[in-house]
C-alpha positions as CSV (number, residue, x, y, z in Angstrom):
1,X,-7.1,107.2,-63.5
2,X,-8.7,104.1,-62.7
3,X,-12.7,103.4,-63.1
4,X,-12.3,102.8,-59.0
5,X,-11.0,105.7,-58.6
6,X,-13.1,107.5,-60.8
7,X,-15.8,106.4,-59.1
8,X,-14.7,107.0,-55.3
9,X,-14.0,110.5,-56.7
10,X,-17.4,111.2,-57.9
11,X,-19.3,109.8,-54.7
12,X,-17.0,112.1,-52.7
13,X,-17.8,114.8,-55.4
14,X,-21.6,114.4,-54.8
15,X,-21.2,113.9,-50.9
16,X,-19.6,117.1,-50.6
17,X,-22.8,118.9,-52.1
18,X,-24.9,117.6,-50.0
19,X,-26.9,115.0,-52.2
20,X,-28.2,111.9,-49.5
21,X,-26.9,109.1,-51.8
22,X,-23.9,110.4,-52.9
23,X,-22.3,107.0,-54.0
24,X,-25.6,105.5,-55.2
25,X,-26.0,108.2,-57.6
26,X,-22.0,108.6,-58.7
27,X,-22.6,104.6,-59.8
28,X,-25.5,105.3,-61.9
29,X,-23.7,108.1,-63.8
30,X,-20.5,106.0,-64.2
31,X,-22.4,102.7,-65.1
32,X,-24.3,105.1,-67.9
33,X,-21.1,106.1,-69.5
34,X,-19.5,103.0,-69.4
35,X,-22.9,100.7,-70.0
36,X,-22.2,98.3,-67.3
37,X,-24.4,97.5,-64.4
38,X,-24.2,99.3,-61.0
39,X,-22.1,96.2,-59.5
40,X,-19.9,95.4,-62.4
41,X,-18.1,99.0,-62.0
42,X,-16.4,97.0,-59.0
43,X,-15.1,94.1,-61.5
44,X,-13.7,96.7,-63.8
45,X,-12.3,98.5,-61.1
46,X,-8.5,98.2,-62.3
47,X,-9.5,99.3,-65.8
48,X,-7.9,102.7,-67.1
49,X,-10.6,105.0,-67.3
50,X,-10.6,106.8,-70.7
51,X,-9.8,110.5,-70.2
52,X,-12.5,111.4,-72.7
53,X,-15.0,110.0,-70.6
54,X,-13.7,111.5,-67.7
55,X,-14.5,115.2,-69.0
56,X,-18.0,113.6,-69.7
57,X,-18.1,112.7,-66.2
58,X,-17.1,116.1,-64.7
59,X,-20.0,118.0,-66.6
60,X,-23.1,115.1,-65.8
61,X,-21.3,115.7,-61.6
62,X,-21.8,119.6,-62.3
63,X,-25.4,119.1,-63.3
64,X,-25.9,116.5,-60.7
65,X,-24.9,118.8,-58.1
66,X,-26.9,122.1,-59.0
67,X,-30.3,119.8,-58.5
68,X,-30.9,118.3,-61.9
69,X,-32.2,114.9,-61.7
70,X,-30.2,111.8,-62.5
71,X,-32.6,110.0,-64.8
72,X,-32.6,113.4,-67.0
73,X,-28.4,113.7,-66.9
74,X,-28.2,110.6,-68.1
75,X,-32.2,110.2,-70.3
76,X,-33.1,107.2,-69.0
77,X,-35.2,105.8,-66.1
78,X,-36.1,102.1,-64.9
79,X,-39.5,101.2,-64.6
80,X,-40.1,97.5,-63.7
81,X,-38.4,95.6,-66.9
82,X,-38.5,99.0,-68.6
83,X,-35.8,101.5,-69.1
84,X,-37.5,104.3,-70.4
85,X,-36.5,107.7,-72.5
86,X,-36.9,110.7,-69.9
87,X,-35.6,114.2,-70.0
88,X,-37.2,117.8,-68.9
89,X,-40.3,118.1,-69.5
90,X,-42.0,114.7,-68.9
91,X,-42.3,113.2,-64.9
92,X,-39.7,110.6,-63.5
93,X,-41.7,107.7,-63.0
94,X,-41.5,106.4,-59.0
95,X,-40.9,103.0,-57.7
96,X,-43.9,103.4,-55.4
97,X,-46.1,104.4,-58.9
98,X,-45.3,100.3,-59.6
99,X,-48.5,99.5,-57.1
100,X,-50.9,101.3,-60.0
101,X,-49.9,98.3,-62.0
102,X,-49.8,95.7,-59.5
103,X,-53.0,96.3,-58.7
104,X,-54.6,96.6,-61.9
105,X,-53.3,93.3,-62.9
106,X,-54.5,91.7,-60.3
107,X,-57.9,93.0,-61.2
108,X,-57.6,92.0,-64.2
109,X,-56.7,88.1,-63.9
110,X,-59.3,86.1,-66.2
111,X,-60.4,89.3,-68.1
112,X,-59.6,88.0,-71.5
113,X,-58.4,91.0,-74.1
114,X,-59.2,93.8,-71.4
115,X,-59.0,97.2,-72.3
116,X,-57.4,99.8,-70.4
117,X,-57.3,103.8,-70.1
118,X,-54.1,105.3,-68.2
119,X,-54.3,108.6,-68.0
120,X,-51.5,111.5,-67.4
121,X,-49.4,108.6,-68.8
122,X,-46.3,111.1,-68.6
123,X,-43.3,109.1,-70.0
124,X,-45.4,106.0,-70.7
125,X,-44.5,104.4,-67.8
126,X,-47.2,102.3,-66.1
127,X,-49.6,102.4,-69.6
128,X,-46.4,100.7,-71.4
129,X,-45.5,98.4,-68.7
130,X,-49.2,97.4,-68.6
131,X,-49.2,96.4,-72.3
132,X,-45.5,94.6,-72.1
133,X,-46.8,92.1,-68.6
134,X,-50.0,90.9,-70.2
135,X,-50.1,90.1,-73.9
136,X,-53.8,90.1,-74.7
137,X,-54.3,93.8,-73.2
138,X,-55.4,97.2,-75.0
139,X,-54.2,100.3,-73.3
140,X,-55.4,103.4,-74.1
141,X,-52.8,106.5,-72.8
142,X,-53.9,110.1,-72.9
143,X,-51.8,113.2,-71.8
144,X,-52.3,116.8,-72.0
145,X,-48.5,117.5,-72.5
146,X,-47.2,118.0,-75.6
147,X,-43.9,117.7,-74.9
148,X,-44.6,114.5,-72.2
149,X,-46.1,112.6,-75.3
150,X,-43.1,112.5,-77.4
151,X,-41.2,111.3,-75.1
152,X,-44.4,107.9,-74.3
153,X,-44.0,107.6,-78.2
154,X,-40.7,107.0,-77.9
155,X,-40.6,104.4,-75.3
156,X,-43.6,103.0,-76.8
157,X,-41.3,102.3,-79.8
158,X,-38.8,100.5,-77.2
159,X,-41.1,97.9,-76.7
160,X,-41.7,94.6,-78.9
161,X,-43.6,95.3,-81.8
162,X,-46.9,93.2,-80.2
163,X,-47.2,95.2,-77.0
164,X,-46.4,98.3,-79.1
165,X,-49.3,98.1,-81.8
166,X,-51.9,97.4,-78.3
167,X,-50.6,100.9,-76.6
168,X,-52.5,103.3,-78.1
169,X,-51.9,107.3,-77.4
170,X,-53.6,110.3,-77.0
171,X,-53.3,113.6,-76.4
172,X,-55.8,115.3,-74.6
173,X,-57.2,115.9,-71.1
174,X,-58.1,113.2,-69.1
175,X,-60.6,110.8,-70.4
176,X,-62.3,114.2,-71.7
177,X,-62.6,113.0,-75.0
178,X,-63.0,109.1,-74.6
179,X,-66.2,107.0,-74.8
180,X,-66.1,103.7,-72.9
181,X,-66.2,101.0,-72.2
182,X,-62.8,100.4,-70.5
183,X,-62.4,97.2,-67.9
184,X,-60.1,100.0,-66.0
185,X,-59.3,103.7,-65.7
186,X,-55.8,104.3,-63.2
187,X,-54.3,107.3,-63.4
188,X,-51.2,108.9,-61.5
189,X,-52.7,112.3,-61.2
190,X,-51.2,116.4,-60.6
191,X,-52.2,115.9,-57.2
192,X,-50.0,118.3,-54.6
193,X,-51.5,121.1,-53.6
194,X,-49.8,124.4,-54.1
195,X,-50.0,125.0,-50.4
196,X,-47.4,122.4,-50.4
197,X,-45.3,123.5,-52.9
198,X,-42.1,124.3,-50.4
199,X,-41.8,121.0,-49.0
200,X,-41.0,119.5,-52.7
201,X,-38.0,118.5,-52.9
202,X,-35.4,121.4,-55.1
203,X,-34.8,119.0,-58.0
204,X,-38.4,118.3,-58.4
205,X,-39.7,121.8,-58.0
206,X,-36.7,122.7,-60.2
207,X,-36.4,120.8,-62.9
208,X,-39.8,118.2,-63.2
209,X,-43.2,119.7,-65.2
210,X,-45.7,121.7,-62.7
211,X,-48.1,120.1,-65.0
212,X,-47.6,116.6,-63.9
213,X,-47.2,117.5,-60.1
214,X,-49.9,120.8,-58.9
215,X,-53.9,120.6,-59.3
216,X,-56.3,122.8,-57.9
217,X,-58.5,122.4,-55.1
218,X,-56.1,121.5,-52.7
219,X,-54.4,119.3,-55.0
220,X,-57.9,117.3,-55.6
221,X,-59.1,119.0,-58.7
222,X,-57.6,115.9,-61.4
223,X,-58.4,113.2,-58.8
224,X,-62.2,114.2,-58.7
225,X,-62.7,114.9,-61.9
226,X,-61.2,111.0,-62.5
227,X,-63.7,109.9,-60.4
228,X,-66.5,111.3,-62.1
229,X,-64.7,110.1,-65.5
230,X,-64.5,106.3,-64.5
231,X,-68.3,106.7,-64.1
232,X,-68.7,107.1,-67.1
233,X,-66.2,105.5,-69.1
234,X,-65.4,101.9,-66.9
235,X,-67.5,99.2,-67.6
236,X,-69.5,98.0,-64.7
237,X,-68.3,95.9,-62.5
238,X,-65.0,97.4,-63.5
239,X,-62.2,99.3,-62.0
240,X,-60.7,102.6,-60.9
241,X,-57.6,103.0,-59.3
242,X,-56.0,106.4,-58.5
243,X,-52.6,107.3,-57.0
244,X,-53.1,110.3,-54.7
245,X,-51.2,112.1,-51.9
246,X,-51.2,110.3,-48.1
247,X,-53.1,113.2,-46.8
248,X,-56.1,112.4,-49.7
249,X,-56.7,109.3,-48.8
250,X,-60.4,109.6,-47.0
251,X,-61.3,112.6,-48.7
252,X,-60.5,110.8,-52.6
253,X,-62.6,107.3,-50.9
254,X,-65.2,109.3,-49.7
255,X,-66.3,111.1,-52.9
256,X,-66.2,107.6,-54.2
257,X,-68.9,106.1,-51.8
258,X,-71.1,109.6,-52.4
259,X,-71.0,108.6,-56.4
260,X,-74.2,106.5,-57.3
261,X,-72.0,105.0,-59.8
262,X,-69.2,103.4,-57.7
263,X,-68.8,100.6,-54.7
264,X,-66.1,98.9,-52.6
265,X,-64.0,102.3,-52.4
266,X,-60.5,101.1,-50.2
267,X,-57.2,102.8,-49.7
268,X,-54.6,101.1,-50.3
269,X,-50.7,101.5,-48.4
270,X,-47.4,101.8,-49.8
271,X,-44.5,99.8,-47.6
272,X,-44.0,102.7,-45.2
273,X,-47.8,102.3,-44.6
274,X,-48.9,105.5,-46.3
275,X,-51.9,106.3,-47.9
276,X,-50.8,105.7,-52.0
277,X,-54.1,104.7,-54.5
278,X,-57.4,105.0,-53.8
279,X,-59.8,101.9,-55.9
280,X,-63.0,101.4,-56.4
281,X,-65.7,99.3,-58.2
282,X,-68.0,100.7,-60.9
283,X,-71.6,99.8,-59.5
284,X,-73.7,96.7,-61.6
285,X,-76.7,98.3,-60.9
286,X,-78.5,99.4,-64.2
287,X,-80.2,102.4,-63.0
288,X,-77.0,104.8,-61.7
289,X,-76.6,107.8,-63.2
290,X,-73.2,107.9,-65.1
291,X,-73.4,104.5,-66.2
292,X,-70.5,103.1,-68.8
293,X,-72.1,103.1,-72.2
């Protein structure tokens, strides 16, 4: 068997259970085992395809097609220039997630040796690439999973040894048990609701952590409680940006323009013009209540 065919086999393999990117996802797996990018398995196409391999193959197509997701048949996901250590138990960082760190560079342009708090850093994912884009910046990463922090340790250890020793991280909840003052707090919160728990996806609701995905209060309960954590901890004149569900979006920028502490509350879109972060502006005024200290 030939990697072509290989390959033409396991698209039609994944086609047939009804997975939407059939071939996408057969080159990923193939490209894993054989460590050669997504449009090089078309170069090698001629090559004899070890039979070894091939069993190797069959099993990640069997997993693939009960539900479990790519990134954790094969433990690794791409994040901007990272490729990151993921597996159950910690969330599959999103494409989408990448406008958290956008936007908090672009903050950040001119703040010389900034410091940063990301928290439900997961995997590591937005914290890490944070520390790895801008080489004079502190980030601070908590998480309440023990299981999720292993695996942001690990990539942490992926990176150069500069941006490693300025990403710091921290198990706990929230900023619960931080003292400020940051330049920003961003966060990609638990933020679906368990009302909307059927429309997940099944490999999601299968196979990634409830931790990372359900909060209370109609899936408002972390976001809130960030808001009231940024007073406290951001520097004034700093930031807070939130990723948060498309239905959130006035709600989450609203309880911003209620807080004393906070101005300039805005919503910002993904490409399909949805509702993705919410960000807002910690207040210079010396007299609110919740000021950074």
């Amino acid at each position: 068997m030939t990697v072509r065919e290989a390959l033409d086999g396991a698209a039609r393999q994944l086609d047939q259970a009804g997975l939407a990117n059939g071939r996408g996802e057969a080159e990923m797996l193939l490209g894993r085992l054989l460590d050669t990018p997504r449009a090089g398995l078309y170069l090698r196409g001629d090559e004899e395809f070890d039979t070894g391999l091939a069993r190797t193959l069959g099993l990640w197509l069997l997993r693939r097609a009960g539900g479990e997701p790519v990134q954790y048949i094969v433990g690794e996901a791409a994040y901007r220039d990272l490729v990151l250590e993921v597996g159950p138990g910690v969330f599959i960082p999103r494409p989408e997630t990448e406008l958290l760190v956008d936007e908090t560079l672009r903050f950040l342009e001119g703040v010389e040796g900034a410091r940063v708090l990301e928290c439900c850093t997961g995997s590591g994912a937005i914290g890490l690439a944070l520390a790895s884009e801008r080489a004079d910046l502190t980030v601070v990463m908590t998480e309440l999973s023990p299981r999720a922090i292993v695996f942001a340790a690990r990539n942490r250890a992926r990176l150069a040894p500069p941006a490693a020793a300025r990403a710091h991280l921290v198990l706990g909840d929230l900023a619960s048990a931080l003292r400020g003052p940051f330049d920003a707090l961003i966060a990609n919160p638990p933020y679906v609701a368990e009302a909307e728990r059927a429309l997940l996806p099944r490999d999601v609701l299968d196979h990634e952590p409830g931790l990372a995905l359900f909060a209370p209060e109609d899936g408002l309960a972390a976001i809130l409680r960030l808001v009231d954590d940024g007073a406290r901890v951001v520097r004034p004149g700093g930031l807070v940006a939130l990723e948060l569900g498309e239905e959130q979006g006035d709600t989450v920028r609203a309880r911003f323009l209620a807080h004393p502490a906070y101005e300039d509350a805005r919503i910002v879109l993904d490409l399909a013009g949805r509702a993705r972060m919410a960000l807002a502006r910690r207040r210079f005024s010396p007299d609110v209540q919740g000021r950074a200290r």
